[in-house]
Each structure stands twice: as structure tokens, then as C-alpha cells.
C-alpha angles and dihedrals in degrees: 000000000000117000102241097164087135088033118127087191142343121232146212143190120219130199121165102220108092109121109354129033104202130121093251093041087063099041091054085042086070089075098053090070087071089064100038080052101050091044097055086051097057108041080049108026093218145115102281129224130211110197118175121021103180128163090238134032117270096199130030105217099192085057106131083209126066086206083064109052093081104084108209128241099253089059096049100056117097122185101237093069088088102045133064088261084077084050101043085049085038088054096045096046091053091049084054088045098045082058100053095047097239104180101212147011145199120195139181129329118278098231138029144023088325091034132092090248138025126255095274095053105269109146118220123211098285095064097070095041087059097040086050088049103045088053103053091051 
């Protein structure tokens, strides 16, 4: 356990892909933030994070290397980010999160392969389901 004693918070990323890569995997993995979330709470007693939710990992923590802990964009795309599979999981993570009381997310980049909208300005899926999201909280 981290020593948080001066923390305002402690924070976490999430991914889904752990163990399994299919659609329904992904979709059952959602819940499991609820709990993530509500542990964290009650081993620190304190608001709880999430930055980044990505739809793949960023980092790999049982790397021997510290050159290769950084996991590298290509690998880290992943096709759905583009399509309303990423909305429908995006829609289903918020509504555990919102259950468990997380304060506070980061998701996604803006722009680009891992973004919410391409480099000229075309949103994906994803766009809309945030901007929908945003406006109704």
C-alpha cells in the first residue's frame, strides 16, 4: 500500500484487456471498475481518480526492463476506438462509475488512432456518446 498520509486523492488507470480480447469480454470487464473503485476507497479513504481509461494498456508492469515498460502506440491501438462498440463500453463503464462514486476521469486522447476524433476534425462514435454525456451531468 502507498503511504498517502498528504494525498488529495489516489488514482488509477483502467483498460479492459487483461486476459481476453472479445467484444463480450470487454463489455462484462465494465463492472469490474465498481469494484476497483470501491476498493481503492476503502484501503485510502480518499476521492478516487481514474486517468487514463484506454481500451488497451499504456504500460506493461511485470516488464524486466524498464525500456520496456512503455508500450508503444501501435500497440496500443486497438480498432474499436473508432466504431460505437467504444460508445456502447464507454456508456456502460460511466453508469459503474457513477456507482462507485469515482470523483473524477480521464479518458481517451482528443485526436488521433487512440482519440474521439481523427486529425481533421471528424469525430468517431465516441464523440457524440461523451458530448451526450457531459451534457446531461
Amino acid at each position: 500500500r502507498m503511504n498517502v498520509k498528504e494525498a488529495d486523492f489516489v488514482s488509477f488507470s483502467f483498460h479492459p484487456q487483461v486476459h481476453a480480447f472479445d467484444d463480450t469480454t470487454l463489455l462484462e470487464n465494465t463492472e469490474t471498475v465498481e469494484y476497483l473503485v470501491e476498493s481503492a476507497k476503502a484501503l485510502y479513504h480518499l476521492p478516487v481518480h481514474i486517468s487514463a481509461i484506454t481500451l488497451k494498456a499504456r504500460s506493461n508492469p511485470y516488464a524486466s526492463e524498464s525500456s520496456a515498460r512503455t508500450i508503444s502506440i501501435e500497440n496500443q491501438r486497438d480498432s474499436r476506438q473508432k466504431t460505437d462498440f467504444l460508445a456502447t463500453w464507454t456508456d456502460s463503464l460511466f453508469e459503474y462509475l457513477a456507482i462507485a462514486g469515482v470523483s473524477a476521469i480521464s479518458c481517451f486522447q482528443t485526436v488521433g488512432d487512440l482519440g474521439i476524433m481523427d486529425e481533421k476534425g471528424n469525430e468517431f462514435p465516441i464523440y457524440e456518446s461523451l458530448r451526450k454525456y457531459l451534457t446531461n451531468h
